[in-house]
VOGU-3710 file (C-alpha; in Angstrom, 3 decimals, decimal comma):
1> xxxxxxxxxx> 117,869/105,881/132,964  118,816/109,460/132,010  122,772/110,496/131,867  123,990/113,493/132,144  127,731/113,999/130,534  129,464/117,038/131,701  132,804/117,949/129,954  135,204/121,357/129,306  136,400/122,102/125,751  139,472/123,004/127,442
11> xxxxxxxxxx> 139,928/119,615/129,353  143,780/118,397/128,768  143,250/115,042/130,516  140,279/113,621/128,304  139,444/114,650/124,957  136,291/116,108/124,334  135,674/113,450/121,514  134,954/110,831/124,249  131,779/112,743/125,808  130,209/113,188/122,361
21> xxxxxxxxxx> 130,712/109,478/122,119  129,180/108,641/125,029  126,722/110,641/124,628  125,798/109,351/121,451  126,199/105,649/122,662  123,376/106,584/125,237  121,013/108,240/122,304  118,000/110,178/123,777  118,396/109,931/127,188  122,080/110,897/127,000
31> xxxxxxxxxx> 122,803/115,029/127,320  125,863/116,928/126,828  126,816/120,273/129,392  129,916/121,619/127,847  131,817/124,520/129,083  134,868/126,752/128,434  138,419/127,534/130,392  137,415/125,020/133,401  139,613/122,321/132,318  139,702/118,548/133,754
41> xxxxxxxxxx> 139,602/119,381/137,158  137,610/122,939/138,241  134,706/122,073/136,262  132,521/121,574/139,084  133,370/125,105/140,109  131,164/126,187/137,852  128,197/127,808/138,269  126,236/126,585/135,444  127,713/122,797/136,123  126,205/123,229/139,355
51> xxxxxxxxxx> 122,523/124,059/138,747  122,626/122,053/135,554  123,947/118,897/138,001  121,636/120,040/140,937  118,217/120,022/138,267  119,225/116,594/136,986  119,850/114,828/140,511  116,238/116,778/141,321  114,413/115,861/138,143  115,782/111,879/138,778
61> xxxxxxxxxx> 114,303/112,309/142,152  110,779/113,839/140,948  111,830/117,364/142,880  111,561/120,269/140,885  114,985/122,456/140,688  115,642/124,513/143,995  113,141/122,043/146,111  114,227/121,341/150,076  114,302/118,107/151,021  113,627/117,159/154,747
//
């Protein structure tokens, strides 16, 4: 099963030490978004969290990114 680890360099709350270990504790399938001046809690404000989140649900789902589902 794939995992997808999103974390801010910037988060106060959790260091970003603990998503590189996760991420290594999940080897291949495991990959790392990282982003900048989000922090802990308006990371999923982002834009690129979004469509990175949004092709990984789709890809799971064997949709390509941007597909409509009825």
């Amino acid at each position: 099963m794939p995992v997808l680890v999103v974390h801010d360099e910037n988060d106060e709350a959790v260091e970003v030490e603990w998503a590189s270990r996760l991420v290594a504790a999940h080897g291949q399938r495991a990959r790392l978004v990282t982003t900048r001046s989000f922090g802990h809690r308006r990371i999923l404000g982002s834009p690129r969290v979004s469509a990175e989140v949004a092709a990984f649900v789709a890809a799971g789902a064997g949709l390509e990114a941007g597909a409509t589902v009825r």
